[in-house]
GUMARKOL-378628 format. One line per 10 residues: number of its first residue (from 1); their letters; for each residue x negated, y, z negated of N, C-alpha, C. Coordinates in steps of 0.05 Angstrom, whole numbers, plus 5000, padded with zeros to 4 digits. Example, Ala and Ser with C-alpha at 12.3 -4.5 7.8 and 13.67 -1.06 7.14 Angstrom:
BEGIN
1 = AS = 4736:4886:4844:4754:4910:4844:4736:4934:4844 ~ 4743:4955:4858:4727:4979:4857:4742:5001:4843
END
This chain:
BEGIN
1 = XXXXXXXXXX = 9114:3274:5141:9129:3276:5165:9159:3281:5159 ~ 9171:3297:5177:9200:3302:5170:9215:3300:5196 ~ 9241:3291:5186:9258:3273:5214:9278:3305:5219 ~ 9282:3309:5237:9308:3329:5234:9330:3314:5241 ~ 9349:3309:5222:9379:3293:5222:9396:3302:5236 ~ 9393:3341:5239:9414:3351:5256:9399:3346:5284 ~ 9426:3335:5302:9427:3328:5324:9439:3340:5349 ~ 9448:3355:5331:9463:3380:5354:9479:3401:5327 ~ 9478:3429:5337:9476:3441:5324:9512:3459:5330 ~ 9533:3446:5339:9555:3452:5348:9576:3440:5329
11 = XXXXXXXXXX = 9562:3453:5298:9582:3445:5276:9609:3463:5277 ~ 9645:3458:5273:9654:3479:5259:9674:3468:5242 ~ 9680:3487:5226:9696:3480:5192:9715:3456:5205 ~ 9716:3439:5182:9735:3422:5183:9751:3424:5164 ~ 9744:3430:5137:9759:3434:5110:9734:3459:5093 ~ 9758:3479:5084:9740:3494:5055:9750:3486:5027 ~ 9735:3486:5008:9729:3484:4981:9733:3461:4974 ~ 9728:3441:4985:9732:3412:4983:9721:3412:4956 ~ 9737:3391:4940:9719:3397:4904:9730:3367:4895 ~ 9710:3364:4881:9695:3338:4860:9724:3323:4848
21 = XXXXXXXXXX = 9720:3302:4854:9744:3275:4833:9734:3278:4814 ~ 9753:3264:4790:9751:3265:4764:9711:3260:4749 ~ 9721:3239:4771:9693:3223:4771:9661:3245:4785 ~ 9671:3259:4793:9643:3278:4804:9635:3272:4835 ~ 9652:3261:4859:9649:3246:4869:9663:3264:4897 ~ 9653:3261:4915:9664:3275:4948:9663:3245:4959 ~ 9683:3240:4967:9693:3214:4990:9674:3218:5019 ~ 9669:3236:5023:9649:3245:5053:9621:3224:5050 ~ 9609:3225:5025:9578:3218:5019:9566:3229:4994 ~ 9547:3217:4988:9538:3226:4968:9536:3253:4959
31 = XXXXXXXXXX = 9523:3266:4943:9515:3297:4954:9504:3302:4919 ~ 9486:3322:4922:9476:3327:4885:9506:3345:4881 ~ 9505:3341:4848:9529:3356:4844:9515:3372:4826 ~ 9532:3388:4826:9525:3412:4805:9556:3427:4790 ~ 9559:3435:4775:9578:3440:4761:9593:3465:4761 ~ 9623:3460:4776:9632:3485:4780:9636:3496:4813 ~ 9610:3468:4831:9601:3477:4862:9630:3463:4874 ~ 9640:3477:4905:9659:3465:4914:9648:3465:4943 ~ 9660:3446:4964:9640:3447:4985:9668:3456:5011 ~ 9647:3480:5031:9650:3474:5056:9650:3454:5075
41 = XXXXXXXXXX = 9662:3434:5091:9654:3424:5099:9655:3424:5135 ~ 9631:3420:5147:9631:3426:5177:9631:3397:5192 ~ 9639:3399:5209:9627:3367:5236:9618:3382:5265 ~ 9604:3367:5269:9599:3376:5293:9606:3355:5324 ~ 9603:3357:5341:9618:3344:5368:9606:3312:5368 ~ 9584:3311:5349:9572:3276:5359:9578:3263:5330 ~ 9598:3274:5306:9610:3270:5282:9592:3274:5256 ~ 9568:3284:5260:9557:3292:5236:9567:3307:5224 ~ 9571:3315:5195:9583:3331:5172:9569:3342:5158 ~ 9567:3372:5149:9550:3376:5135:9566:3389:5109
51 = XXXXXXXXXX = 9566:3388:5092:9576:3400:5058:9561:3425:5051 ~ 9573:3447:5053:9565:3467:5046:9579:3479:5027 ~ 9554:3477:5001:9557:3481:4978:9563:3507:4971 ~ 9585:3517:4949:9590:3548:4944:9601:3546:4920 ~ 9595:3565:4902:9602:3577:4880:9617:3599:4871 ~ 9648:3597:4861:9665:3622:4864:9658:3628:4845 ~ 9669:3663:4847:9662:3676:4822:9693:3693:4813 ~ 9690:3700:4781:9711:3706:4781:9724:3739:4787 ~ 9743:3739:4806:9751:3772:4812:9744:3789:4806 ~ 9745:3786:4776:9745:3809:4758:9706:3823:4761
61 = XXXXXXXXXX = 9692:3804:4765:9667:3800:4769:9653:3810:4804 ~ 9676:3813:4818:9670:3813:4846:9652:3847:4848 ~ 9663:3871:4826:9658:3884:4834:9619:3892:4834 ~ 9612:3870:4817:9580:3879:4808:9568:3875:4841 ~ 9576:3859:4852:9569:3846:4873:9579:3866:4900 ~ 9590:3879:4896:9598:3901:4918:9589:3926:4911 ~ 9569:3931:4885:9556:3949:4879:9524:3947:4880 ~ 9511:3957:4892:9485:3947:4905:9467:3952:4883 ~ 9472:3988:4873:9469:4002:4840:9465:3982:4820 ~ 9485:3974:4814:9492:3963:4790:9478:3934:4792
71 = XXXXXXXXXX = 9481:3914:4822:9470:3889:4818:9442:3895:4809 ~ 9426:3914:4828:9396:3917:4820:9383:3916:4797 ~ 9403:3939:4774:9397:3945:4743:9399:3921:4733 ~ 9422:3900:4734:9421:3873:4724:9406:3861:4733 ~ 9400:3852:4759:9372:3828:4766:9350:3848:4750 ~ 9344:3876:4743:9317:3887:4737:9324:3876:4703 ~ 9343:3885:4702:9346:3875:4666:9342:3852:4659 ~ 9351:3828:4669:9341:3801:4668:9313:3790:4670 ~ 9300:3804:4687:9277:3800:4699:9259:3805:4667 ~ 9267:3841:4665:9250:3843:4639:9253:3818:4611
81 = XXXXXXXXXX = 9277:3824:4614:9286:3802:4582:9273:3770:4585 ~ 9266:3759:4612:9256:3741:4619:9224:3744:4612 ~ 9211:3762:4623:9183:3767:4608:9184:3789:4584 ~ 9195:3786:4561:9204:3786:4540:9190:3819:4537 ~ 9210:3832:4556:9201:3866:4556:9238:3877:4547 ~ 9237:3867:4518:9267:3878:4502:9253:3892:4485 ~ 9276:3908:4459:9282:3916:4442:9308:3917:4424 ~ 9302:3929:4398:9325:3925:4389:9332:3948:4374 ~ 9360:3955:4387:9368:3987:4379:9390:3988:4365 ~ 9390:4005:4348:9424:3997:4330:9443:4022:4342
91 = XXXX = 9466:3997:4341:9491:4010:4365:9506:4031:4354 ~ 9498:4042:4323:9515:4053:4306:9498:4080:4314 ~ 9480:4076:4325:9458:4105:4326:9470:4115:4365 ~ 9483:4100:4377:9489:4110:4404:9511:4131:4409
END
């Protein structure tokens, strides 16, 4: 059985990138941490809060991600090297 906690659904931002004490720790509530994650955080009108978790990336990096081309070949490239569909070519021959 599952409870639904949200109680009304009339969340909006209260703070962005809210991020981790020394200690790993958000003053709001608990929350899993993960390394690097910084949180959105919302309330809504009856004071529930929700932490919405996000991961920046760096600039220089933004453009793979605004290239639809290029992200594809990388998730397809990973995918292969993941079910161990590599080779090995010498770079002096390219």
């Amino acid at each position: 059985m599952t409870t639904n906690i949200i109680k009304n659904d009339k969340f909006r931002q209260i703070a962005t990138n809210v991020k981790l004490d020394a200690k790993k720790r958000i003053v709001l509530s608990k929350a899993h941490i993960a390394e690097g994650v910084t949180y959105h955080v919302y309330c809504n009108e009856i004071g529930q809060i929700i932490l919405d978790p996000h991961i920046s990336i760096p600039a220089s990096e933004l453009w793979l991600f605004n290239n639809q081309s290029a992200l594809k070949s990388v998730i397809t490239g990973l995918k292969e090297a993941a079910e161990g569909k590599i080779s090995k070519i010498n770079l002096k021959e390219l």
